[in-house]
Backbone as a ProteinNet text record, in pm:
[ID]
protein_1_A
[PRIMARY]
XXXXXXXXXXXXXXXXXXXXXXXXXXXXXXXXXXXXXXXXXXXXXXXXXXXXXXXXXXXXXXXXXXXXXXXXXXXXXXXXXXXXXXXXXXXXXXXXXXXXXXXXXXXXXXXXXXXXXXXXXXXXXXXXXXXXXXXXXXXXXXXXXXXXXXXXXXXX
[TERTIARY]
1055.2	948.6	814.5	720.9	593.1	506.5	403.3	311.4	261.5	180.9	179.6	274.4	381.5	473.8	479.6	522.3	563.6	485.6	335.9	227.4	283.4	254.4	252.7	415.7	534.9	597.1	597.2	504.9	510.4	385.4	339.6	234.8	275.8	406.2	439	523.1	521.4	554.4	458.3	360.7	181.8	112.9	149.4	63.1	125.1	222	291.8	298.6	215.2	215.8	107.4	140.7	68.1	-31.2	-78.3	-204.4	-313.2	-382.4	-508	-548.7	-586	-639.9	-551.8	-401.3	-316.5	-388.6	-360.7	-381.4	-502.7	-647.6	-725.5	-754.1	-651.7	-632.2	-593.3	-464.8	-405	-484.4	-572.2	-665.7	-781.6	-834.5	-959.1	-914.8	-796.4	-770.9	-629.3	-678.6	-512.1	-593.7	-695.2	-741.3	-771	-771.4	-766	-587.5	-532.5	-343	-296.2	-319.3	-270	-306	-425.7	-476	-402.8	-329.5	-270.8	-141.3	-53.9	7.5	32.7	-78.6	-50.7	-59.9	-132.6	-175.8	-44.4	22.6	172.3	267.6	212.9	333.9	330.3	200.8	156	233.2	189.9	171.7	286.1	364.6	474.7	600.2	695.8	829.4	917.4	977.7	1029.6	1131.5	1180	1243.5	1197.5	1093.8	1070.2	1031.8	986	976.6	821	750.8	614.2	625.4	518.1	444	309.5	311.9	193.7	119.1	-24.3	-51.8	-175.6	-160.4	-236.5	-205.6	-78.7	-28.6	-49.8	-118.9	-106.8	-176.5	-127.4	-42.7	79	77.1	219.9	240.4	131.6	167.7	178	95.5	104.2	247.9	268.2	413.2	512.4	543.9	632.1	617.2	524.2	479.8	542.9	519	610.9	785.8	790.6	963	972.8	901.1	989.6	1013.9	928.6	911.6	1023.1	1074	1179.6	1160.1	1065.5	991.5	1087.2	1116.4	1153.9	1052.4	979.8	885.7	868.7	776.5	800.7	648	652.5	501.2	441.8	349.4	331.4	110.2	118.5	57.4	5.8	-115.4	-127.5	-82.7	-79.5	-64.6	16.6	136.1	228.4	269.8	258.8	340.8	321.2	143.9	98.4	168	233.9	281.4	390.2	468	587.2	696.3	677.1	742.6	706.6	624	590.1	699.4	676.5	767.6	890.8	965.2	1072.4	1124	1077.9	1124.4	1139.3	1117.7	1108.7	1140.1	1186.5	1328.3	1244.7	1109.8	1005.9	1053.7	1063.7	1074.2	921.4	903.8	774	751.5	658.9	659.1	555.9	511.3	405.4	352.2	259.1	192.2	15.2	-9.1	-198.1	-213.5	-272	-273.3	-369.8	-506.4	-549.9	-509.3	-388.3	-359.6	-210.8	-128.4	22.3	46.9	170.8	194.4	297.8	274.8	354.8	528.6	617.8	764.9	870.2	775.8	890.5	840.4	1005	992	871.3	857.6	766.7	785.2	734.3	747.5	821.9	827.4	933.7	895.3	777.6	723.2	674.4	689.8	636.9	526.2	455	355.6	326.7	195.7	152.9	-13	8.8	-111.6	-149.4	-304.1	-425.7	-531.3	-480.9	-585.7	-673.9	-765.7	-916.6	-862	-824.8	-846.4	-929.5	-915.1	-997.4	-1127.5	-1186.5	-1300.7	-1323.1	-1205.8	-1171.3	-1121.1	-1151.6	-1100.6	-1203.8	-1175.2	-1305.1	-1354.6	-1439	-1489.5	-1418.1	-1444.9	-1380.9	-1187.3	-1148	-991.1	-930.7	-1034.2	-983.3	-915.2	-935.1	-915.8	-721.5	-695.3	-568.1	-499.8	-581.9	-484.8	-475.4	-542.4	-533.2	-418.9	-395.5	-347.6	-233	-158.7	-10.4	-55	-130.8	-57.9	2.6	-120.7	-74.1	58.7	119.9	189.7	350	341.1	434.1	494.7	361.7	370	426.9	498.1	594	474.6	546.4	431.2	403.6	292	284.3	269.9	300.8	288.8	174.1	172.2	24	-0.5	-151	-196.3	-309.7	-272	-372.2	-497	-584.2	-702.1	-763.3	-826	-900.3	-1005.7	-1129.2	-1241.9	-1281.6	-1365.1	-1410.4	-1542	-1573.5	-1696.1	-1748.1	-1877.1	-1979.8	-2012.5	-2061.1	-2055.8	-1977.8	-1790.4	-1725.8	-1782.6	-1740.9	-1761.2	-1878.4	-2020.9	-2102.1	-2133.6	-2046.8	-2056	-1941.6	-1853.2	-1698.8	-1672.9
-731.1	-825.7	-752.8	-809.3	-764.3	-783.9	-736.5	-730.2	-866.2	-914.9	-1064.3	-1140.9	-1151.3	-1266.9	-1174.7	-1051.6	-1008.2	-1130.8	-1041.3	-1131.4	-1273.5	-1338.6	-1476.8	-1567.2	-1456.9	-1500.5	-1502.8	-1399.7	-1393.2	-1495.3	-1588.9	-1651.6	-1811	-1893.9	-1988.3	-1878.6	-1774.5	-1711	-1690.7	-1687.2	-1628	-1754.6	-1837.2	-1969.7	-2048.4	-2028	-2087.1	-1970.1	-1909	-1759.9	-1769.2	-1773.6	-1786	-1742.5	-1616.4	-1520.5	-1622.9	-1681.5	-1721.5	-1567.8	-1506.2	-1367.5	-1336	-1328.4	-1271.2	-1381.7	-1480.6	-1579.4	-1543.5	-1523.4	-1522.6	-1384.1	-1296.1	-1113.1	-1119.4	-1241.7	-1249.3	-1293.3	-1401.5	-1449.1	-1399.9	-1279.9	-1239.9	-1096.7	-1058.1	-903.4	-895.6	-1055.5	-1081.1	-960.3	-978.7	-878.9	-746.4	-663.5	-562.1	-495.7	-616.4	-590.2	-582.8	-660.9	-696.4	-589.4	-490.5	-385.2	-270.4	-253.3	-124.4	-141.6	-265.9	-260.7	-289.2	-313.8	-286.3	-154.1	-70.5	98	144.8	126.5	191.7	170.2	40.7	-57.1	76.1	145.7	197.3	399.5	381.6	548.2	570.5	472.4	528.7	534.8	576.1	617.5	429.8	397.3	286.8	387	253.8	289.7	374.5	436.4	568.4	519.5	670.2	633.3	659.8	532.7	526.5	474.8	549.6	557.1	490.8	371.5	288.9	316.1	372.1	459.6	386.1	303.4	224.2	138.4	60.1	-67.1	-218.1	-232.5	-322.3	-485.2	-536.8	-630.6	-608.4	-554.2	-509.1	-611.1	-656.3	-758.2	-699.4	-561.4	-481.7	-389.5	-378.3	-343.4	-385.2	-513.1	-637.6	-672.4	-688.2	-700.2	-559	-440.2	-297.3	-318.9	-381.5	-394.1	-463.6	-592.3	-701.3	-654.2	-549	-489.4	-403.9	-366.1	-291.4	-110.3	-145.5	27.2	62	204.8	194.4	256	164.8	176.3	200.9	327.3	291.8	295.3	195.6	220	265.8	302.5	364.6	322.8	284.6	263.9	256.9	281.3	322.9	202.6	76	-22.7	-132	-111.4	-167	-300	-312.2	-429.8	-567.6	-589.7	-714	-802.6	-739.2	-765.3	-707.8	-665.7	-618.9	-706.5	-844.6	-947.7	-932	-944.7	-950.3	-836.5	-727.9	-582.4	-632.8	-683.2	-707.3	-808.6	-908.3	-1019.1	-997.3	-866	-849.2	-666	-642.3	-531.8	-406	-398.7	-282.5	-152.7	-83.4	-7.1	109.7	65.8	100.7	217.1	277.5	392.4	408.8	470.4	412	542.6	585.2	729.9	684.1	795.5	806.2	933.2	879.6	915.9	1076.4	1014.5	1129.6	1219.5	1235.5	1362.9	1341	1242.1	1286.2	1359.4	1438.1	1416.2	1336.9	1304.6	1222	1259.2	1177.7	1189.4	1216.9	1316.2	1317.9	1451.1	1455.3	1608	1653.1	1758	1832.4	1795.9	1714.6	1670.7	1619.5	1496	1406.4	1287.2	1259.6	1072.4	1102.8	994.5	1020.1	961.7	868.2	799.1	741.5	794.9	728.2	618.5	537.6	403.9	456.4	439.6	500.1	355.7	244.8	113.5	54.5	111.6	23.3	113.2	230.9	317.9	434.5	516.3	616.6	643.7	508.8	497.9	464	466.2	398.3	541.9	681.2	771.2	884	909.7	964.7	1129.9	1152.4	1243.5	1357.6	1397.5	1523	1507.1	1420.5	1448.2	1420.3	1372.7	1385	1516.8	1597	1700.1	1703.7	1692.4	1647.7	1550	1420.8	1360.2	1385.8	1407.6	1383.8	1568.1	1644.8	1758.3	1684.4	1608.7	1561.8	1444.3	1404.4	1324.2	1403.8	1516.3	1675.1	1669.3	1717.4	1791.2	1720.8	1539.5	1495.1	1440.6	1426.5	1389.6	1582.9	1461.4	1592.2	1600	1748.3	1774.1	1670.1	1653.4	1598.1	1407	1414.8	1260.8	1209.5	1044.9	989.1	935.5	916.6	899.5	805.5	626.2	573.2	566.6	554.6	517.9	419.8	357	246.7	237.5	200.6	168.3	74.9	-56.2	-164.6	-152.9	-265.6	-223.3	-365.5	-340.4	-441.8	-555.9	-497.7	-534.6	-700.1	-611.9	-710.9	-801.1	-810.5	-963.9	-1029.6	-963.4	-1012.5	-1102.1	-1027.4	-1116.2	-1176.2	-1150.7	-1219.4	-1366
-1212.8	-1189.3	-1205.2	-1238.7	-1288	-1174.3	-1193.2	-1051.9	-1012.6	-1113.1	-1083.2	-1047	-1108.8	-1049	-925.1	-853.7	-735.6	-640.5	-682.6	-605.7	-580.4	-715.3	-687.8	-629.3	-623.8	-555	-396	-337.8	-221	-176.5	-246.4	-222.4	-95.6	-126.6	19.3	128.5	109.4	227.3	316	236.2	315.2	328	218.7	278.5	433.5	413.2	579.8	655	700.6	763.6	861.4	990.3	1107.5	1158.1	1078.3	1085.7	947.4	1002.2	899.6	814.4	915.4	843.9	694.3	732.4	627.5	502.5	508.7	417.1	366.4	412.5	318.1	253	304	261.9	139.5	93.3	18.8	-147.4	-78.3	-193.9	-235.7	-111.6	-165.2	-214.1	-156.5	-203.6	-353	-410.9	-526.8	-610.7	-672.4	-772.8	-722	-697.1	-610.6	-617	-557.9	-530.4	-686.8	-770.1	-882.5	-962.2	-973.8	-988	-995.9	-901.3	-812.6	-898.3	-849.6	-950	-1097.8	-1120.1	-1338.2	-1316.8	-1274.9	-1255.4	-1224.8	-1137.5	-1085.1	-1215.7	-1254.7	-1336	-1508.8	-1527	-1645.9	-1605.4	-1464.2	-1460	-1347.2	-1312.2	-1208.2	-1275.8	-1254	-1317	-1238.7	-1357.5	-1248.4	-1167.3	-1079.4	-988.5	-883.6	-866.2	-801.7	-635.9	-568.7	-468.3	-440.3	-379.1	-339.9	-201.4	-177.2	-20.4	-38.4	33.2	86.3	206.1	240.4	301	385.4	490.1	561.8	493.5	490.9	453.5	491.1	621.8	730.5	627.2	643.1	670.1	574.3	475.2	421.6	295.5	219.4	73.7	-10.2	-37.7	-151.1	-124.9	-30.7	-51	-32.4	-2	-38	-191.4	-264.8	-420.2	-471.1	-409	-516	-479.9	-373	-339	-426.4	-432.8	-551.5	-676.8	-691.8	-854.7	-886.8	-783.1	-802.6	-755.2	-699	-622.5	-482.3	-475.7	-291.3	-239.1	-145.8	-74.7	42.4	117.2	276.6	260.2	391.9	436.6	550	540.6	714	750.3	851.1	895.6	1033.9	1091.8	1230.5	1318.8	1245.5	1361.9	1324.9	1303.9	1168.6	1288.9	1377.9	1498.7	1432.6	1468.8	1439.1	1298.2	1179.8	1061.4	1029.9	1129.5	1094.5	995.3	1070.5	1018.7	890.8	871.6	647.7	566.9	605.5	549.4	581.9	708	725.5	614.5	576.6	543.9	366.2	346.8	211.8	239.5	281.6	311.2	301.8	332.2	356.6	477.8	469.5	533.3	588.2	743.1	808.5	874.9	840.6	962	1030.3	1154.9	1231.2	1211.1	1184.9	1127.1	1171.1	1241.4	1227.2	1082.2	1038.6	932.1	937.5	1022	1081.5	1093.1	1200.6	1332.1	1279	1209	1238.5	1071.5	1071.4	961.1	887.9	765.9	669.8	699.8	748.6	769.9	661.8	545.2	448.6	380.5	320.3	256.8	169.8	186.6	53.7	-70.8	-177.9	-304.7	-269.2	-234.2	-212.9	-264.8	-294.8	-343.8	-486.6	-569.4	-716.2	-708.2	-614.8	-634.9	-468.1	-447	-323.2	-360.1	-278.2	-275.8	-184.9	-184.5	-56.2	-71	-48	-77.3	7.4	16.1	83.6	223.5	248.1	330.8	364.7	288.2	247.5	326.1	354.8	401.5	556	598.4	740.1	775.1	728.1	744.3	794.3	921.5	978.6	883	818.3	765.5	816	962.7	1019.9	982.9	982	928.2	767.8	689.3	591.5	477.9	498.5	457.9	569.5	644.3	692.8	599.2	589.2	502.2	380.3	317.3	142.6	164.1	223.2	210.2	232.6	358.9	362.1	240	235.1	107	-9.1	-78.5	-174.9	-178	-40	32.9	-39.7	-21.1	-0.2	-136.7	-240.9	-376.1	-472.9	-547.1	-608.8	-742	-818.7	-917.4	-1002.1	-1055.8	-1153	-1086.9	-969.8	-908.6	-907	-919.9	-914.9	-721.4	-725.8	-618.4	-683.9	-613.9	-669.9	-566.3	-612.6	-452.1	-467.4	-343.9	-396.3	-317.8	-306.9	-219.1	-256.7	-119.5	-187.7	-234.8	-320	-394.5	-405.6	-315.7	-268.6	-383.4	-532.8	-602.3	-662.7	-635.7	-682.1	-627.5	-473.3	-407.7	-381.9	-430.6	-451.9	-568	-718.6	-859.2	-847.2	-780	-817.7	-798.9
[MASK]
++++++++++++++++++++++++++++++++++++++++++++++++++++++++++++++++++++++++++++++++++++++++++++++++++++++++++++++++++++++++++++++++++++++++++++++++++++++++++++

């Protein structure tokens, strides 16, 4: 499955989805999500294994499961949306990204997502994360990033 359809299949799961918030995450962040994966879809190995890295609410990695990715995600506060990852066979891990480290071997992921986090990342610990991220991506692995950009949603 391709990134778009992923997306747009998980779309009456989220429209009947009890969090308003999720719902309008879904429509203002489709271009952004759809993004990440044509990028994975161009530069990731199928099948491989990617790490979603402040996942919360968990669509962009329900969209790499459907694609056929094995995905875990980890995030500092995975409760509130657990249900979403569950219901589409995500596998979660509860990680401060800050202060803990990443729960997996050395070169162990071919591709980690860092989306609209980065920046929610206190200056004094970044140098912690982007090293367990290094750490956990095998040689030659991609690391996509993303920051939002005022811009878009001002012309968009």
């Amino acid at each position: 499955m391709k990134g778009r359809e992923a997306l747009l299949y998980m779309r009456s799961f989220l429209e009947n989805y009890r969090d308003e918030k999720v719902k309008h995450s879904f429509y203002i962040e489709f271009s952004r999500r759809l993004l990440v994966t044509q990028l994975i879809e161009r530069y990731a190995p199928k099948r491989c294994i990617i790490v979603d890295l402040g996942a919360q609410p968990f669509i962009l990695s329900c969209a790499l499961k459907l694609m056929g990715y094995d995905v875990i995600a980890y995030d500092y506060d995975p409760d509130p949306y657990l249900d979403i990852a569950k219901a589409y066979n995500v596998k979660v891990v509860k990680c401060d990204l800050e202060r803990d480290s990443i729960d997996m071997e050395d070169e162990s992921v071919d591709c980690a997502v860092f989306s609209e986090v980065i920046e929610h990342i206190n200056p004094y610990y970044i140098n912690h994360t982007l090293s367990e991220i290094n750490r956990v991506l095998k040689v030659g692995g991609k690391l996509i990033v993303t920051t939002p950009n005022m811009h878009h949603y001002l012309e968009g």
